[in-house]
BADO-684399 format. One record per residue (C-alpha): residue number from 1; x, y, z. Coordinates in steps of 0.2 Angstrom, whole numbers, padded with zeros to 4 digits. Last residue first. Layout:
// BADO-684399
+------+-------+-------+-------+
! loba !     u !     v !     w !
+------+-------+-------+-------+
!  NUM !     X !     Y !     Z !
...
+------+-------+-------+-------+
***
This chain:
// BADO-684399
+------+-------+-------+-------+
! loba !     u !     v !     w !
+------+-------+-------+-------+
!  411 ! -0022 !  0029 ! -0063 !
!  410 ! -0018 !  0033 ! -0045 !
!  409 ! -0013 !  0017 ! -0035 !
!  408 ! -0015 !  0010 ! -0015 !
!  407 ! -0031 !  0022 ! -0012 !
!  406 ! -0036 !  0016 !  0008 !
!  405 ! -0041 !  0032 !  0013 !
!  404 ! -0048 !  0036 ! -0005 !
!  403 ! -0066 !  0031 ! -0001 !
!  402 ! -0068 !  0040 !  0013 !
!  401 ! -0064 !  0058 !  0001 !
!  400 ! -0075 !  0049 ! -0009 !
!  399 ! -0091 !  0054 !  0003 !
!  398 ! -0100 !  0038 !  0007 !
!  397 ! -0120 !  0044 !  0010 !
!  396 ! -0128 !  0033 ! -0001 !
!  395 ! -0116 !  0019 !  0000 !
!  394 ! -0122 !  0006 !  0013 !
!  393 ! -0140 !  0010 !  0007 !
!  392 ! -0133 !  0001 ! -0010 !
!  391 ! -0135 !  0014 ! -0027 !
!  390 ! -0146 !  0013 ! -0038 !
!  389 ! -0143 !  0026 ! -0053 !
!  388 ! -0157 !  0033 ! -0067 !
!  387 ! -0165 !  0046 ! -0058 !
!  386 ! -0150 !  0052 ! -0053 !
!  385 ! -0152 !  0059 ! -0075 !
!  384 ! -0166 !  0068 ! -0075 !
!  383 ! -0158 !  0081 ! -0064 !
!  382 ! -0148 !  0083 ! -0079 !
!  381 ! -0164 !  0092 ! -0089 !
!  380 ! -0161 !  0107 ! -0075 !
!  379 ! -0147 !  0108 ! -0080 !
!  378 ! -0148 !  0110 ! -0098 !
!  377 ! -0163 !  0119 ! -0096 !
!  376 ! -0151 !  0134 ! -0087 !
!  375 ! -0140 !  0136 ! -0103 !
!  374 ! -0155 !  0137 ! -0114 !
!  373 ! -0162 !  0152 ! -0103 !
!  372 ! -0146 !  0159 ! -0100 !
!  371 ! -0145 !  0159 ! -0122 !
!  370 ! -0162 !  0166 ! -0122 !
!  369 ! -0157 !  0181 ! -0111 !
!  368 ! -0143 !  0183 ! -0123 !
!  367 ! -0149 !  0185 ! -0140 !
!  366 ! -0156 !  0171 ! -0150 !
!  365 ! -0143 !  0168 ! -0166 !
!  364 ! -0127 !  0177 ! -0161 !
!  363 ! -0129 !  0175 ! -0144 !
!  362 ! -0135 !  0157 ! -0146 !
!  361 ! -0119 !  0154 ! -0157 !
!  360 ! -0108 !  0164 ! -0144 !
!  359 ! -0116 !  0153 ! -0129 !
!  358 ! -0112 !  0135 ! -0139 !
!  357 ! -0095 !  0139 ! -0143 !
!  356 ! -0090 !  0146 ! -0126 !
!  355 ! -0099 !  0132 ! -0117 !
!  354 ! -0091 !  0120 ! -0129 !
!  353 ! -0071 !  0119 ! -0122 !
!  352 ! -0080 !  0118 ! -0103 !
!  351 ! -0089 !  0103 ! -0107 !
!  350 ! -0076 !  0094 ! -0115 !
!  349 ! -0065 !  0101 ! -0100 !
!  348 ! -0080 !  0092 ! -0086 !
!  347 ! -0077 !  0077 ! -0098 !
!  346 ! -0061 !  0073 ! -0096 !
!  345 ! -0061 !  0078 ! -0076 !
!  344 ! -0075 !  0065 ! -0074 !
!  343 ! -0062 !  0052 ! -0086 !
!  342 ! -0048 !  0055 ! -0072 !
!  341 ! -0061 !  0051 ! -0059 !
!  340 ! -0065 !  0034 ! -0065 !
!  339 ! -0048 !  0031 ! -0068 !
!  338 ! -0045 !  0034 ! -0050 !
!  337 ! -0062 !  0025 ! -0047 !
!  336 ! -0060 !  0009 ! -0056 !
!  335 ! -0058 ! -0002 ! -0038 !
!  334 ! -0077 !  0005 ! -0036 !
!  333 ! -0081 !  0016 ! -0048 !
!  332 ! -0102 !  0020 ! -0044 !
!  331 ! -0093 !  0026 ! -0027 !
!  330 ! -0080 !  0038 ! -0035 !
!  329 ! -0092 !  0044 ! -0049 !
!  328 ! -0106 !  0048 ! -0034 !
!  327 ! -0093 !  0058 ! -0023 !
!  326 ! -0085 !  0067 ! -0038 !
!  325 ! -0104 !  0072 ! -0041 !
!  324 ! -0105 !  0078 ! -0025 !
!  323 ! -0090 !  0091 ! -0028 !
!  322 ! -0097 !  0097 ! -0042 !
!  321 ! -0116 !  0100 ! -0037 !
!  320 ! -0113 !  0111 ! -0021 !
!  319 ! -0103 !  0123 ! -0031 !
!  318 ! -0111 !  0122 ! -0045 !
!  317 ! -0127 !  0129 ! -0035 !
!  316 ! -0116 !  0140 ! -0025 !
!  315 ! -0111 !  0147 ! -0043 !
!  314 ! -0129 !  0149 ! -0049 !
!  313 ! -0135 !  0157 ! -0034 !
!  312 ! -0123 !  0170 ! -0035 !
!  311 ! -0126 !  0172 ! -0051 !
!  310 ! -0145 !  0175 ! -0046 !
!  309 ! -0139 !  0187 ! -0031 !
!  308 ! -0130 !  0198 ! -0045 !
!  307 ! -0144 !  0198 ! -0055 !
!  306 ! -0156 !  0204 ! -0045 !
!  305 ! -0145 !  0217 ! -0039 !
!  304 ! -0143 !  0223 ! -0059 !
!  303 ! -0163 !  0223 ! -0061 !
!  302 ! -0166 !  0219 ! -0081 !
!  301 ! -0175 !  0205 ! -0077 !
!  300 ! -0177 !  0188 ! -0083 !
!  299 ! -0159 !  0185 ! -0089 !
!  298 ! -0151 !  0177 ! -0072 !
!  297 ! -0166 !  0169 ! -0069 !
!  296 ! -0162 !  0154 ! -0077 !
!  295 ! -0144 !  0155 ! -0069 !
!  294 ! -0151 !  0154 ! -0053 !
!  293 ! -0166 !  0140 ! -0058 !
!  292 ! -0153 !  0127 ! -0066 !
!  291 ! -0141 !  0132 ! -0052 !
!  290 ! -0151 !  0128 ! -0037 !
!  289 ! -0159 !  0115 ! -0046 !
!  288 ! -0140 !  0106 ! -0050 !
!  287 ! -0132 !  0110 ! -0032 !
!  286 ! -0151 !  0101 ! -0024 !
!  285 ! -0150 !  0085 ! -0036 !
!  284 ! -0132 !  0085 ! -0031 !
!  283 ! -0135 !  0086 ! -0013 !
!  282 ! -0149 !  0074 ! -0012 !
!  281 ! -0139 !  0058 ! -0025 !
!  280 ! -0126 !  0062 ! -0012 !
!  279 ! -0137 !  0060 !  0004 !
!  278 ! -0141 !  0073 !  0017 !
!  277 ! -0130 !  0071 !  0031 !
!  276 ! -0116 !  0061 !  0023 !
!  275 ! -0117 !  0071 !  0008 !
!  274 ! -0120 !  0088 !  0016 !
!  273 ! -0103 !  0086 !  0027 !
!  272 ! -0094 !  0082 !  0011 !
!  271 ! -0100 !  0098 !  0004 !
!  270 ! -0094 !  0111 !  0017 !
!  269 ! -0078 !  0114 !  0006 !
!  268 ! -0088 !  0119 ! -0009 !
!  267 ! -0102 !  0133 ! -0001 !
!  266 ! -0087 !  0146 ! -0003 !
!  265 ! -0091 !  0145 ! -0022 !
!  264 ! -0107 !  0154 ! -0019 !
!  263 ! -0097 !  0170 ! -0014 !
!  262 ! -0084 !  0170 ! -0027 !
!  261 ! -0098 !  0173 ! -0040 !
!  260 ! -0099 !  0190 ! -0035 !
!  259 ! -0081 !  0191 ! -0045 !
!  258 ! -0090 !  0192 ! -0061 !
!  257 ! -0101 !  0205 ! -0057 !
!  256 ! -0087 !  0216 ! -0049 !
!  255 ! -0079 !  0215 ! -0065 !
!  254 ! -0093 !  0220 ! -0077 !
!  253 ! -0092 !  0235 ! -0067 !
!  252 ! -0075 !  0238 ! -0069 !
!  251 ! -0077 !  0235 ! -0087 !
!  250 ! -0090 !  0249 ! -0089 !
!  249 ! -0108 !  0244 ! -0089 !
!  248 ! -0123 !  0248 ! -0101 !
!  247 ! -0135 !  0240 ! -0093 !
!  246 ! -0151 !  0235 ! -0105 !
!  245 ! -0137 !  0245 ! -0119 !
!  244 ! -0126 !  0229 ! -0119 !
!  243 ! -0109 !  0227 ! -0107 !
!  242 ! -0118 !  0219 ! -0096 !
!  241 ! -0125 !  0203 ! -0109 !
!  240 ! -0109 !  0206 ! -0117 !
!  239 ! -0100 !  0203 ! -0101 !
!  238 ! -0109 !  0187 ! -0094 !
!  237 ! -0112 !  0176 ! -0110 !
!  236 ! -0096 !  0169 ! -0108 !
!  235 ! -0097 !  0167 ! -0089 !
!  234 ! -0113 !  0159 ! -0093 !
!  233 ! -0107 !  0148 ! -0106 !
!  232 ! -0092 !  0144 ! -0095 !
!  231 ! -0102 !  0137 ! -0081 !
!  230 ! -0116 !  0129 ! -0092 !
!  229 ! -0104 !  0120 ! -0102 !
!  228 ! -0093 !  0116 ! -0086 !
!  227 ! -0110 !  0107 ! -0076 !
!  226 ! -0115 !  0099 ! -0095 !
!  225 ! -0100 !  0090 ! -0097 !
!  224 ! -0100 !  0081 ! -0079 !
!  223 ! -0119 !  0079 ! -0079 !
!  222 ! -0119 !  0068 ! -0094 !
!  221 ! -0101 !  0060 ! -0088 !
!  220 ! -0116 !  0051 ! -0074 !
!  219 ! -0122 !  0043 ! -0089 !
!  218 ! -0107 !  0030 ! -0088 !
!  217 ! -0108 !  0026 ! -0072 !
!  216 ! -0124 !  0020 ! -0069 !
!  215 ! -0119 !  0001 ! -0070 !
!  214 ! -0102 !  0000 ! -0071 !
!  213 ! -0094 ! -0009 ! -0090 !
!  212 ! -0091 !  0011 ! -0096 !
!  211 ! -0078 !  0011 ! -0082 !
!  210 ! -0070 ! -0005 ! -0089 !
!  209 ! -0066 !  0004 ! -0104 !
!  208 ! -0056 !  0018 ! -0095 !
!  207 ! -0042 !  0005 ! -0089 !
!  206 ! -0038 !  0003 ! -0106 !
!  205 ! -0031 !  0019 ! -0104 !
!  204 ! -0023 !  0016 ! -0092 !
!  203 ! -0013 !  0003 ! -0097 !
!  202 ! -0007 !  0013 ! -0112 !
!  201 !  0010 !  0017 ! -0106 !
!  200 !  0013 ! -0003 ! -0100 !
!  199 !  0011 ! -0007 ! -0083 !
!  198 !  0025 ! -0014 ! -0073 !
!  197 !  0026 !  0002 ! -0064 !
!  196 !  0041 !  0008 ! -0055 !
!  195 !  0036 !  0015 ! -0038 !
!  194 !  0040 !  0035 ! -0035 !
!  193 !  0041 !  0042 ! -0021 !
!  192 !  0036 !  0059 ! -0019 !
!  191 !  0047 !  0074 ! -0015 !
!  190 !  0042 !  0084 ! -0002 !
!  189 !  0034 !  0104 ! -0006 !
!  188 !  0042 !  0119 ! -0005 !
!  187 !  0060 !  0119 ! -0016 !
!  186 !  0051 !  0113 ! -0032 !
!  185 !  0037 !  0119 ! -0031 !
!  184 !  0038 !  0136 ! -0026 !
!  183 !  0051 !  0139 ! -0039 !
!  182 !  0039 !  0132 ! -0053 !
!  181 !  0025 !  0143 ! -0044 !
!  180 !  0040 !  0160 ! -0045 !
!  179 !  0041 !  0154 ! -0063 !
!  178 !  0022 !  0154 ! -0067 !
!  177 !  0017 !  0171 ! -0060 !
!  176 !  0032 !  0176 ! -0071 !
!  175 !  0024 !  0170 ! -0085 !
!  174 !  0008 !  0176 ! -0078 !
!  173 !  0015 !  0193 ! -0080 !
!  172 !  0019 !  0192 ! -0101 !
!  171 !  0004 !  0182 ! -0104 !
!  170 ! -0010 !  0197 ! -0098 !
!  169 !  0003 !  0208 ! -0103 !
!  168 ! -0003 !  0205 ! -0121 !
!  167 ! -0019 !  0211 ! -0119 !
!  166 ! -0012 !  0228 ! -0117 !
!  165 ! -0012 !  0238 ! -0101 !
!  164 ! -0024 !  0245 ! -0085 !
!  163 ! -0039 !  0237 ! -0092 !
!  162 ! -0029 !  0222 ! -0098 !
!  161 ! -0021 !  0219 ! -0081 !
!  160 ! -0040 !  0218 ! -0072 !
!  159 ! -0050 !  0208 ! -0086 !
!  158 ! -0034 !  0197 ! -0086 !
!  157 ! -0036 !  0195 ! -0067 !
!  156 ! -0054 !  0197 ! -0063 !
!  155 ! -0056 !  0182 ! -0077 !
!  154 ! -0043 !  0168 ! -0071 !
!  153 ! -0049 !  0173 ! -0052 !
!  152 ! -0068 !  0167 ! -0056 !
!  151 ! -0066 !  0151 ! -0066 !
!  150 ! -0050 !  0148 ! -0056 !
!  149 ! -0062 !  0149 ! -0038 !
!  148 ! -0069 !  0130 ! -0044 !
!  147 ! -0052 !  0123 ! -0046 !
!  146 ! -0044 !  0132 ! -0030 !
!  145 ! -0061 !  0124 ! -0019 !
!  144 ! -0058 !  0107 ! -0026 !
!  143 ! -0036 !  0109 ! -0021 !
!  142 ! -0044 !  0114 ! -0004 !
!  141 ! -0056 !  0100 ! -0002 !
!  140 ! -0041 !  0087 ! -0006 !
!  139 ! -0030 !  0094 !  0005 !
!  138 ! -0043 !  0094 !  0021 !
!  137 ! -0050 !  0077 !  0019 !
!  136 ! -0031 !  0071 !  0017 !
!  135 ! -0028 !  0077 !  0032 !
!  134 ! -0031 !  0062 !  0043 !
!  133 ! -0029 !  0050 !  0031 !
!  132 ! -0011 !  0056 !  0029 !
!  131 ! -0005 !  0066 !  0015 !
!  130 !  0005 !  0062 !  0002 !
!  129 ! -0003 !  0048 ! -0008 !
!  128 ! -0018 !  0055 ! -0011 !
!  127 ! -0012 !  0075 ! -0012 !
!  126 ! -0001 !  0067 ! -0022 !
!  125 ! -0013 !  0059 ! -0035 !
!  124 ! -0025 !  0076 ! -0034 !
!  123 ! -0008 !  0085 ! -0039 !
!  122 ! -0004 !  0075 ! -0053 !
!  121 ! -0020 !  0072 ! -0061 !
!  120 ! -0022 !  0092 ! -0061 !
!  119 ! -0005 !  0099 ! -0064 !
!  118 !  0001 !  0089 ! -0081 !
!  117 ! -0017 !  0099 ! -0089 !
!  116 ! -0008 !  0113 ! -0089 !
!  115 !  0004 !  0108 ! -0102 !
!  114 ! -0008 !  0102 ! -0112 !
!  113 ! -0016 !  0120 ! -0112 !
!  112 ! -0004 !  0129 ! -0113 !
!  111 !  0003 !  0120 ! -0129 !
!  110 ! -0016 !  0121 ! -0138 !
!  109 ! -0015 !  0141 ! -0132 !
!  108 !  0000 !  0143 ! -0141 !
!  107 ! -0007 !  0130 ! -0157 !
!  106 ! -0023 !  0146 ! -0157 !
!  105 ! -0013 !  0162 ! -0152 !
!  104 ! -0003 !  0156 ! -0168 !
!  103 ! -0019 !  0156 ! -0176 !
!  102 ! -0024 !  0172 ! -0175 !
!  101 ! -0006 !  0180 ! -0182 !
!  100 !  0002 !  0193 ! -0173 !
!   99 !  0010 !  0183 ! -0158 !
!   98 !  0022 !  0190 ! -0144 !
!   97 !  0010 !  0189 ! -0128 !
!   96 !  0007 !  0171 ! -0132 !
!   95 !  0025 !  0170 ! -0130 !
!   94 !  0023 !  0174 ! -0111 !
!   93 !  0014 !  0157 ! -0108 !
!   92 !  0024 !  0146 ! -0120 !
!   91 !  0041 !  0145 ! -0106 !
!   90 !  0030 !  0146 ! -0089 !
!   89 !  0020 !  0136 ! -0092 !
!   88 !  0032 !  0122 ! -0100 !
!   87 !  0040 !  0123 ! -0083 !
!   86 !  0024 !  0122 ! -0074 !
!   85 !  0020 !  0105 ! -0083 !
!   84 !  0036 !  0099 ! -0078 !
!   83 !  0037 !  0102 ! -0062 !
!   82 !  0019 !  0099 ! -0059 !
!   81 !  0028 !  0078 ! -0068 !
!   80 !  0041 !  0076 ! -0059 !
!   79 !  0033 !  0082 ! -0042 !
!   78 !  0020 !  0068 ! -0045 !
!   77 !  0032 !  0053 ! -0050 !
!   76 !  0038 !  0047 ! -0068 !
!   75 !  0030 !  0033 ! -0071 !
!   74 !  0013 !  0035 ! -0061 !
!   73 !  0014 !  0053 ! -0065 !
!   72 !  0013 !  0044 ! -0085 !
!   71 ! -0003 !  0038 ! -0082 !
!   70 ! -0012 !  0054 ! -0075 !
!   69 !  0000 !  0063 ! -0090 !
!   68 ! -0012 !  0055 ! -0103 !
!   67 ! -0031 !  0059 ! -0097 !
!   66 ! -0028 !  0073 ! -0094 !
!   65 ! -0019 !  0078 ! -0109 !
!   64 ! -0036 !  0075 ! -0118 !
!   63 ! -0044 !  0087 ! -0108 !
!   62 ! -0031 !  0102 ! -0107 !
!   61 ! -0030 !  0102 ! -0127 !
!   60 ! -0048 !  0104 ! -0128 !
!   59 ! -0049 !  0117 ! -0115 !
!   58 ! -0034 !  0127 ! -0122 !
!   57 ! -0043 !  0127 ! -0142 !
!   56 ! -0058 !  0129 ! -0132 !
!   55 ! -0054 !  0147 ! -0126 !
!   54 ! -0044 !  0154 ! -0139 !
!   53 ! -0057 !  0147 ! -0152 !
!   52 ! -0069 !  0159 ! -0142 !
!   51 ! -0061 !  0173 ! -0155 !
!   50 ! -0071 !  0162 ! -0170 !
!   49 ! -0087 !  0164 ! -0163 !
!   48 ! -0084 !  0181 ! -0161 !
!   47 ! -0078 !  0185 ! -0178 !
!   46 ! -0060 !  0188 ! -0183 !
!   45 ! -0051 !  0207 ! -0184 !
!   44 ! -0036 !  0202 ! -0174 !
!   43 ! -0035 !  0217 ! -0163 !
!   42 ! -0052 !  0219 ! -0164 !
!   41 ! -0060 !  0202 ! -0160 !
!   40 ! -0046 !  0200 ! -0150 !
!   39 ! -0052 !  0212 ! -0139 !
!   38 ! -0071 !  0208 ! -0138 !
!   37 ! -0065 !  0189 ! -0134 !
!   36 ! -0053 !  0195 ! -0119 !
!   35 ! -0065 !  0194 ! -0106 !
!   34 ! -0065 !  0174 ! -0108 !
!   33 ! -0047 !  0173 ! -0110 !
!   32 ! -0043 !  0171 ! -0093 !
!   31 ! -0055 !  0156 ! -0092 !
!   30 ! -0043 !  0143 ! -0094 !
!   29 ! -0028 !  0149 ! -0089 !
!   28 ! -0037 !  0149 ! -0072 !
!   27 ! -0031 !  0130 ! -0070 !
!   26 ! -0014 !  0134 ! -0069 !
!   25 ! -0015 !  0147 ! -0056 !
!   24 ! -0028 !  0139 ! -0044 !
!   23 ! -0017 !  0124 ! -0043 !
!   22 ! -0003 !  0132 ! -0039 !
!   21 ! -0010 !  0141 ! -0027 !
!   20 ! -0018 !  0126 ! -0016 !
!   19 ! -0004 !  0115 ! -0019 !
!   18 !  0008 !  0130 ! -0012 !
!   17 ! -0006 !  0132 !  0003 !
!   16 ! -0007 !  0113 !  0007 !
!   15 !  0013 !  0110 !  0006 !
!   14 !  0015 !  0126 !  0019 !
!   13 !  0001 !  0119 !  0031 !
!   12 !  0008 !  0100 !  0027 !
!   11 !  0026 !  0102 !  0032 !
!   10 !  0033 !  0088 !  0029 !
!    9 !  0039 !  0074 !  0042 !
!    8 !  0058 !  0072 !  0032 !
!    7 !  0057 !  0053 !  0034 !
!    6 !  0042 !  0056 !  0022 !
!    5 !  0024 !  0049 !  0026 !
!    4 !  0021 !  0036 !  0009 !
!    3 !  0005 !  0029 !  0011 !
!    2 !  0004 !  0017 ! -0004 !
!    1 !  0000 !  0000 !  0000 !
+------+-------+-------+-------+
***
């Protein structure tokens, strides 16, 4: 079994709080280019459907990576592979800066993205193997809460640097964001051990097949694609809908709107405690309504507080949603659940890589309030979908963080 406890006794408050940052970091390089859509429109006079290429180029590339470096971590080891993922970062980030041509932003953002998607599968694995069973709750819950918050911080932060300078600064400083996280890394946190697998490279891979062999499993991915279509639809959505002549805000403005949605997130670390209160099938039927109805009244009234309290709404619901859903896909998963896992966070990037392409479409074709309105009958059409899963009593209320106490193997 796996339970490595380093002869050196880490220092799990200062390994927490560096995992913590660097994995808000990486994974807002995702949604920093959602407030820049307008402005690469203009500087590289393409249309808006396709400016959110520099989105889901990023988010396609992060998908399909994760599924690849999660096997090769258990080659390689962990801190190998963050080190290595945040060194690529920090190389092809500031170049995107550097580029004139549309689709040059498009194969840098391609690199970004499969170099960020090293961090994910890596950190969650050490986190596992790292920490004891004691504070491995803990860990896990904050690396949860810093993927959730990079939706939000990704966009305050290039919508902040490119109000005060260039687009292209937006790359240039979170190179050197990068660089000081690689440092952090490697000279913060405790080196892994690293167990020499006689699995072949493609082992898990084929590992994935056997999830779609679980009964209820497989349309669980339903509600893992449409949770990040939904969250970066409306986060696409979000500006022009503010920016239009119903409000008419300035970018500042717009700012403080996306950065309510920090509030709902906060809901995320209390989660486990609602699914073994409440049920998880209870909790994640409860996150989805909550969002559903949120972000379908999001484009009902032209009230600006109304709003504000309906995104906030929204985000608590996905809040509340996410990290119950990871608890039904690890239980459903059984022995499979790493890869299990590793497919969830697949999907949930798929999802994420068409929510910017599906938004601007119904913008262009339907107008904003019916795109929330579209957005919002997704979710609340995957309530359906619980329905549909039997779980034992014994495992109703089995939050996966219990479940990896005993994990002996990421895949």
């Amino acid at each position: 079994m796996i339970n490595p406890v380093n002869p050196t006794a880490p220092r799990y408050n200062l390994t927490t709080l560096i995992l913590f940052w660097c994995s808000l970091i990486v994974v807002s390089s995702l949604y920093l280019t959602i407030p820049l859509f307008s402005v690469f429109e203009d500087v590289f006079q393409v249309s808006s459907s396709k400016a959110a290429w520099a989105g889901s180029a990023f988010s396609f590339a992060f998908a399909g990576g994760a599924l690849l470096f999660g096997g090769l971590s258990d080659r390689y080891g962990r801190k190998k592979m963050m080190i290595t993922g945040l060194g690529l970062l920090t190389v092809s980030t500031p170049f995107i800066g550097t580029v004139h041509e549309f689709q040059w932003l498009i194969v840098l953002r391609v690199i970004q993205g499969l170099a960020a998607s090293m961090f994910p599968p890596s950190v969650l694995a050490y986190a596992m193997e790292m920490f004891p069973a004691t504070k491995r709750v803990t860990i896990l819950g904050f690396i949860s809460t810093a993927f959730l918050m990079a939706s939000i911080v990704g966009q305050i932060y290039s919508s902040t640097v490119v109000m005060g300078l260039s687009w292209n600064y937006v790359f240039y400083i979170l190179g050197i964001v990068y660089f000081v996280s690689l440092f952090l890394i490697t000279v913060g946190i405790p080196k892994d051990i690293t167990h020499k697998s006689k699995d072949s490279f493609f082992t898990p891979l084929k590992r994935l097949v056997g999830i779609f062999r679980k009964k209820g499993l497989p349309i669980c991915y339903i509600i893992s694609s449409i949770l990040f279509i939904a969250l970066v639809g409306f986060f696409s959505t979000i500006g022009s809908y503010l920016s239009s002549p119903l409000f008419g805000l300035s970018h500042q403005e717009i700012l403080w709107v996306r950065a309510a949605g920090i509030i709902g997130m906060f809901i995320s670390p209390f989660d486990g405690g609602l699914v073994t209160r409440f049920g998880v099938k209870n909790v994640l039927w409860c996150g989805l309504i909550m969002a559903g109805i949120g972000l379908g009244l999001v484009g009902t009234s032209g009230n600006l507080t109304f709003l504000f309290l309906m995104s906030i709404i929204f985000t608590a619901g996905i809040a509340m949603a996410l990290p119950a859903l990871l608890s039904l896909i690890g239980t459903l998963a059984g022995e499979l659940r790493a890869s299990a896992l590793s497919f969830h966070m697949f999907m949930l990037f798929i999802g994420a890589s068409l929510g910017p392409i599906i938004s601007i479409y119904l913008i262009n074709t339907q107008g904003h309030r019916i795109t929330f309105e579209v957005l919002a009958g997704l979710l609340l059409l995957s309530t359906v979908v619980p329905f549909f899963i039997r779980l034992e009593r014994k495992e109703t209320i089995t939050p996966i963080n219990q479940h990896n106490q005993s994990n002996t193997k990421y895949h």
